[in-house]
PyMOL CGO cylinders between C-alpha atoms (Angstrom):
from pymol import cmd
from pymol.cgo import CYLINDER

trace = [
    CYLINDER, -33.09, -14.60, 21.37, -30.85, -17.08, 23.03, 0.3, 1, 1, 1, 1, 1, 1,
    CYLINDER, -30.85, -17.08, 23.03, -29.02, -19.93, 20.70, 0.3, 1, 1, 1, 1, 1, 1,
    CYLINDER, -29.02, -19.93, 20.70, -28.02, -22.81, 22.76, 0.3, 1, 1, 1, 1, 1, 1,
    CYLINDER, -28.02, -22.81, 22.76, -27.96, -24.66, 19.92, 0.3, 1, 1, 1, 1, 1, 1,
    CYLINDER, -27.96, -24.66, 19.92, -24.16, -25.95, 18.42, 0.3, 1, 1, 1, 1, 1, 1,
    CYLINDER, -24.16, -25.95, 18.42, -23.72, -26.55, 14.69, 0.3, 1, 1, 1, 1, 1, 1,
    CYLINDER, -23.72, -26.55, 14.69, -21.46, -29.44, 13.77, 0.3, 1, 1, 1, 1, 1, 1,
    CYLINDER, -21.46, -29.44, 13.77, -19.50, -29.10, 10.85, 0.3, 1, 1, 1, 1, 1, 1,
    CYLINDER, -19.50, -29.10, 10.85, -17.19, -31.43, 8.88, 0.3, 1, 1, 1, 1, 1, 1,
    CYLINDER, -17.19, -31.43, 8.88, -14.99, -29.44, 6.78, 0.3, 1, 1, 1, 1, 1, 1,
    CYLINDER, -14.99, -29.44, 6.78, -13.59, -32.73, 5.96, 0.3, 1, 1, 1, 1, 1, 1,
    CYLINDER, -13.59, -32.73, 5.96, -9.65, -32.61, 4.54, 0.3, 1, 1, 1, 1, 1, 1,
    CYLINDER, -9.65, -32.61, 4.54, -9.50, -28.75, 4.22, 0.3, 1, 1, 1, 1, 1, 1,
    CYLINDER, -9.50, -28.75, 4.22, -6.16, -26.49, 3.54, 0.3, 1, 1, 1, 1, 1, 1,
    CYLINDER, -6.16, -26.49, 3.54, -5.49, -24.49, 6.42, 0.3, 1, 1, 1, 1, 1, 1,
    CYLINDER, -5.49, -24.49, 6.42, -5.72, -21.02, 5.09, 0.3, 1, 1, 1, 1, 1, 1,
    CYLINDER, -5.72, -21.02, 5.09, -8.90, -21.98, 3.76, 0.3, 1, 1, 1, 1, 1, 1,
    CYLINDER, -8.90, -21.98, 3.76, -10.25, -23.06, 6.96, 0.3, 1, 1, 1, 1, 1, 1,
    CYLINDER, -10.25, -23.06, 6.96, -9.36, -19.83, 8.78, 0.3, 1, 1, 1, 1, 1, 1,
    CYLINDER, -9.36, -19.83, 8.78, -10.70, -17.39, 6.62, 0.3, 1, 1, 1, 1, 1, 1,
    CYLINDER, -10.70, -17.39, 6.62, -13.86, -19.50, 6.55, 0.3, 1, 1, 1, 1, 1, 1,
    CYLINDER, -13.86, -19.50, 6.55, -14.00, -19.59, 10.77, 0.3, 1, 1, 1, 1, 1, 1,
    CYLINDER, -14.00, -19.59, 10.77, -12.94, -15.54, 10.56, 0.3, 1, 1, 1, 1, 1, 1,
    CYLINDER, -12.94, -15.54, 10.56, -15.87, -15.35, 8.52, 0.3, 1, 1, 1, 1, 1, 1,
    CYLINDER, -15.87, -15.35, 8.52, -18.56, -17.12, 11.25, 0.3, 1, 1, 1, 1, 1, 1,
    CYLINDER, -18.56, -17.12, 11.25, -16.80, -15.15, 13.97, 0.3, 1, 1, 1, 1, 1, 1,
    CYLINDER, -16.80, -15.15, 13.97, -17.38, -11.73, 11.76, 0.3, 1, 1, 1, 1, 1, 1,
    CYLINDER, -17.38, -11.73, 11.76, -20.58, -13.03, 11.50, 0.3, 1, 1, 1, 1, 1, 1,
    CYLINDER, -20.58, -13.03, 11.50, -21.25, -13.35, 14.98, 0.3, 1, 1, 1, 1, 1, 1,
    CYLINDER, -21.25, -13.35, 14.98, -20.08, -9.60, 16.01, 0.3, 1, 1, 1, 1, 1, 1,
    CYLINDER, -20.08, -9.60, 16.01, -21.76, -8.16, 13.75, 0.3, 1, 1, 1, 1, 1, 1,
    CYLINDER, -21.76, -8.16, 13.75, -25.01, -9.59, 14.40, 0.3, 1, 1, 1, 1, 1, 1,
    CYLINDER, -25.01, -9.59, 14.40, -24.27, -8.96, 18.58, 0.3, 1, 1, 1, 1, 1, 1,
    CYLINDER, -24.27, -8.96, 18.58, -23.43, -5.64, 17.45, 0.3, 1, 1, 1, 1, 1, 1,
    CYLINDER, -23.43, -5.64, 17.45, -27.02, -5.39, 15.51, 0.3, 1, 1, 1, 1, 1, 1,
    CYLINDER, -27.02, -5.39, 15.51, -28.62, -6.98, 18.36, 0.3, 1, 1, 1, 1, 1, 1,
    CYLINDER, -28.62, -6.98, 18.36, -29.08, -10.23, 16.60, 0.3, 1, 1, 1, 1, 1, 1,
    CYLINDER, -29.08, -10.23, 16.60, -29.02, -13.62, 17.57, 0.3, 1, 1, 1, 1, 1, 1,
    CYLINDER, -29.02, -13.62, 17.57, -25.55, -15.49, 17.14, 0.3, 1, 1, 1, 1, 1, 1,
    CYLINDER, -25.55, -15.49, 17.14, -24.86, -18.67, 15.87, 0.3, 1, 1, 1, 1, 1, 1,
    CYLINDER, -24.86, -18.67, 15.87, -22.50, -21.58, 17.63, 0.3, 1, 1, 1, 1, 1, 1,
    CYLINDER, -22.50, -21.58, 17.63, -20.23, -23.58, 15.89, 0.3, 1, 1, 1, 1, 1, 1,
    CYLINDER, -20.23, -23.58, 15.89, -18.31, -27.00, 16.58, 0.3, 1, 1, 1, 1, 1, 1,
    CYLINDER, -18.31, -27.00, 16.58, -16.03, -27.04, 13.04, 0.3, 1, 1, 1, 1, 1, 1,
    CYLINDER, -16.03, -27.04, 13.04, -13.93, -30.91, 12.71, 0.3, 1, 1, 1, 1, 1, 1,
    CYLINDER, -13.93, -30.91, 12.71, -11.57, -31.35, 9.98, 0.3, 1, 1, 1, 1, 1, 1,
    CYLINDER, -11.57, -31.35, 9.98, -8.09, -32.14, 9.12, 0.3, 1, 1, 1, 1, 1, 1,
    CYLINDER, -8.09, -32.14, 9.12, -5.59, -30.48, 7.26, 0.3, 1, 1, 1, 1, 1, 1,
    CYLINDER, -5.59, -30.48, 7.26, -2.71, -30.97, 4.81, 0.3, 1, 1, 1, 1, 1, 1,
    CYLINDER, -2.71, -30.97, 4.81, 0.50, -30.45, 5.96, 0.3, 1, 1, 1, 1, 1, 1,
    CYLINDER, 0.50, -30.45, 5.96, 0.91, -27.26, 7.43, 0.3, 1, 1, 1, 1, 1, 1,
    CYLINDER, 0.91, -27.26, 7.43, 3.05, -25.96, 10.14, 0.3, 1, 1, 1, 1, 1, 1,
    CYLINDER, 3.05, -25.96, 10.14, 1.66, -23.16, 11.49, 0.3, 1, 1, 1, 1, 1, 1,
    CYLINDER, 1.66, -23.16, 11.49, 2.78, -19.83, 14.23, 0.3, 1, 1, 1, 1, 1, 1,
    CYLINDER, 2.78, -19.83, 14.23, 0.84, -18.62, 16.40, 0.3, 1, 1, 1, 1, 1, 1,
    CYLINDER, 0.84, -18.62, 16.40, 1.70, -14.33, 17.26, 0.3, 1, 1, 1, 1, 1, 1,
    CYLINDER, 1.70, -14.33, 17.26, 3.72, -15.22, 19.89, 0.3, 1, 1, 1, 1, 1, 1,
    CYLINDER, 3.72, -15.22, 19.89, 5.79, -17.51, 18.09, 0.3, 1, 1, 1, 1, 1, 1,
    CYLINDER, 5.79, -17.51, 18.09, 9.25, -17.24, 17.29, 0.3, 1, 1, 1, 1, 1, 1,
    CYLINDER, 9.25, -17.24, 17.29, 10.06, -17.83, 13.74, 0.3, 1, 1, 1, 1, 1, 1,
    CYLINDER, 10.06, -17.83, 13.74, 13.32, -18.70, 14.48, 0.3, 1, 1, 1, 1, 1, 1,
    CYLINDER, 13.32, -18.70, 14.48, 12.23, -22.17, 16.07, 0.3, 1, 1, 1, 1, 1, 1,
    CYLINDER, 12.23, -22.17, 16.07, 10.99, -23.50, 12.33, 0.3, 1, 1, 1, 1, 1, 1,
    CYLINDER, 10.99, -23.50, 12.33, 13.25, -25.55, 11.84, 0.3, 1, 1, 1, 1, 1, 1,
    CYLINDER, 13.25, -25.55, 11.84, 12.19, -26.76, 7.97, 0.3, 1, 1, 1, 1, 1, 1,
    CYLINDER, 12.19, -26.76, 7.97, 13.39, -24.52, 5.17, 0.3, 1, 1, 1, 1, 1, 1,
    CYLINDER, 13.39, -24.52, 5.17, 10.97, -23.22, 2.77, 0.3, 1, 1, 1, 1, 1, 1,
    CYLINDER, 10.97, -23.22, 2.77, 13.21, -26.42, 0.51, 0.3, 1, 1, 1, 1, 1, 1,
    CYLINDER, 13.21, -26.42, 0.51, 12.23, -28.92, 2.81, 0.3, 1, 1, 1, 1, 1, 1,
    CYLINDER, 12.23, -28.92, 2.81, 8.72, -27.89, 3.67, 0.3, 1, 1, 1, 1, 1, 1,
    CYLINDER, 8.72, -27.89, 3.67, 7.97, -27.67, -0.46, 0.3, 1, 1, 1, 1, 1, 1,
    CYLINDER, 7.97, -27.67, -0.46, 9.65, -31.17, -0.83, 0.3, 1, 1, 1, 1, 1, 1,
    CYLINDER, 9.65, -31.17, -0.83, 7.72, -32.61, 2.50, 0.3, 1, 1, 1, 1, 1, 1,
    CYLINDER, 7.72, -32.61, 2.50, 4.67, -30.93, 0.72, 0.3, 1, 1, 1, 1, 1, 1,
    CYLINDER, 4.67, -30.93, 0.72, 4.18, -28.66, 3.63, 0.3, 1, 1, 1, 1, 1, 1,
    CYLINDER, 4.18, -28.66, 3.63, 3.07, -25.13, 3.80, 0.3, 1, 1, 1, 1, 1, 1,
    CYLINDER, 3.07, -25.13, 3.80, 3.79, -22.65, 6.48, 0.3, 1, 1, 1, 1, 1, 1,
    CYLINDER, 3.79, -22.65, 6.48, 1.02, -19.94, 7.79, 0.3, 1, 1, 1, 1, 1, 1,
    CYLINDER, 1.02, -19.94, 7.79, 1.71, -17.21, 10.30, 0.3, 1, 1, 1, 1, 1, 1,
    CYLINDER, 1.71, -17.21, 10.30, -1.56, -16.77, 12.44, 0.3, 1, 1, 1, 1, 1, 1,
    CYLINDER, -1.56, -16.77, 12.44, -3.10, -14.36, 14.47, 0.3, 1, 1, 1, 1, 1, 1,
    CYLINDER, -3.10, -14.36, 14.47, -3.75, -16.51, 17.14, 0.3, 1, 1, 1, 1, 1, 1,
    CYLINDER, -3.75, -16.51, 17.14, -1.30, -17.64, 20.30, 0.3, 1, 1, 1, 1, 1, 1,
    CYLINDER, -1.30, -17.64, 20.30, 1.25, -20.63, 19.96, 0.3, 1, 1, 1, 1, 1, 1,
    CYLINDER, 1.25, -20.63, 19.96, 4.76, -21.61, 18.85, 0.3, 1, 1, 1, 1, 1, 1,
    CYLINDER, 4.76, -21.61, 18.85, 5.50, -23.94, 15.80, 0.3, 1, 1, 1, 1, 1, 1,
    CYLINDER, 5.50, -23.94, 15.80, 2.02, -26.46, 15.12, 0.3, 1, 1, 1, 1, 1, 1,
    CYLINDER, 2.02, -26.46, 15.12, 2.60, -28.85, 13.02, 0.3, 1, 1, 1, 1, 1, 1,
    CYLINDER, 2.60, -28.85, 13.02, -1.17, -30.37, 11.78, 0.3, 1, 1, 1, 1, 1, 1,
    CYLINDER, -1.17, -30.37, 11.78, -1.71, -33.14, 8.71, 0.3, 1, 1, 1, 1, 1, 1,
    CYLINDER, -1.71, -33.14, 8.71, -3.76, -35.82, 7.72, 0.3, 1, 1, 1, 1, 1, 1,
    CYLINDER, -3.76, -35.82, 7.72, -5.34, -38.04, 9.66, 0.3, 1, 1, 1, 1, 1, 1,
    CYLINDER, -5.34, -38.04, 9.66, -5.20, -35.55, 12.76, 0.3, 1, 1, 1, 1, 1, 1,
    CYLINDER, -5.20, -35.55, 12.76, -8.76, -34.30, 13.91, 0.3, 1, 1, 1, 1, 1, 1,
    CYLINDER, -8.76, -34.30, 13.91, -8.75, -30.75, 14.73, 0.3, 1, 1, 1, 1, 1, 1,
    CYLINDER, -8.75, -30.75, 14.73, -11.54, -29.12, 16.34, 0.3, 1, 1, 1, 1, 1, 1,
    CYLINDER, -11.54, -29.12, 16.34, -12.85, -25.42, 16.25, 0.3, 1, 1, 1, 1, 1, 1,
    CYLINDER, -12.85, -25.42, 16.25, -15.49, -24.14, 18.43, 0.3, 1, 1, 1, 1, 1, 1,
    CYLINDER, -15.49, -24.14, 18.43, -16.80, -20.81, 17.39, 0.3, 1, 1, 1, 1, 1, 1,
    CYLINDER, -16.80, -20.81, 17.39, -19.24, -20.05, 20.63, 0.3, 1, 1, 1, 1, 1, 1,
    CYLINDER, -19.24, -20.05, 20.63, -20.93, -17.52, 22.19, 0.3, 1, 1, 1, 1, 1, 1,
    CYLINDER, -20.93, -17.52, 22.19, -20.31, -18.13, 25.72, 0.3, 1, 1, 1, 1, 1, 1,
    CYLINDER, -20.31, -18.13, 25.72, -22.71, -15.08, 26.99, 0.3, 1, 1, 1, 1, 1, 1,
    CYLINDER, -22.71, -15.08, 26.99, -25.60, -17.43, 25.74, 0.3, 1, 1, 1, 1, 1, 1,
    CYLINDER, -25.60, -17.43, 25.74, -24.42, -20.16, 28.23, 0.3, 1, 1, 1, 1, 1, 1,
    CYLINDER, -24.42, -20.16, 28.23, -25.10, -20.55, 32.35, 0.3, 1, 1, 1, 1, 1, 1,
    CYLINDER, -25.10, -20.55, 32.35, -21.96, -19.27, 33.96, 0.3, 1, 1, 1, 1, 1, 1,
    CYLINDER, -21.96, -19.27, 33.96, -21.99, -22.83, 35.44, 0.3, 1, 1, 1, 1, 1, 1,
    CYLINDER, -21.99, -22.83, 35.44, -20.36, -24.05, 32.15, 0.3, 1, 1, 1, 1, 1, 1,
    CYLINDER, -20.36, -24.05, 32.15, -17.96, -21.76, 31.72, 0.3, 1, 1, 1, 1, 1, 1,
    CYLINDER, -17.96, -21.76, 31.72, -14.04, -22.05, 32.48, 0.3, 1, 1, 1, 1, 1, 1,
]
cmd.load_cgo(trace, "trace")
C-alpha cells in the first residue's frame, strides 16, 4: 500500500534529546514495518528547542568552544549525535524541521 500522505507535527518547544529519540522511534517504526512488508508512515516534525549545541559524527569536539561552566550558566546543553555536522547551535524561537519520509513511495521525479 502506497502512503503519499505527510503527517505534520508540532512538537512545539521540545528538549533536544527528547525530540531525537522520539524521531528514532518513527524511523524504527518505519523499517520495521518495510521489513514486515507494511505500509510506512511520512512525517514533517516542526518544533524548537532549548538551548542546545549539538555535534554531528563528523564533528570535532575540539571546535566547542563553551565549557561545560558556560554552557550550564548560558542554560545550554550539549548532545553528541549520530548524524553529520560540526557544532549546531539551536534555541528558542528557531523553527527546525524534520522530515521522516519514505522516498521509495514517491515518483523519482521528486526526488534529489
Amino acid at each position: 500500500m502506497n502512503n503519499h500522505l505527510i503527517q505534520y507535527l508540532d512538537w512545539n518547544l521540545a528538549p533536544y534529546s527528547e525530540a531525537w529519540q522520539q524521531q528514532e522511534e518513527l524511523f524504527d517504526s518505519n523499517v520495521k514495518g518495510k521489513l514486515e512488508n507494511k505500509s510506512t508512515e511520512n512525517y514533517f516534525i516542526v518544533c524548537e528547542h532549548p538551548h542546545v549545541y549539538t555535534l554531528g559524527k563528523s564533528g570535532n569536539s575540539g571546535n566547542m568552544l563553551l565549557s561545560e561552566e558556560l554552557l550550564t550558566a548560558r542554560g545550554a546543553t550539549f548532545v553528541r549525535t549520530n548524524r553529520g555536522g560540526e557544532i549546531t547551535y539551536h534555541g528558542p524561537g528557531q523553527a527546525v524541521g524534520y522530515p521522516i519520509i519514505d522516498l521509495e513511495l514517491f515518483p523519482t521525479s521528486l526526488r534529489p
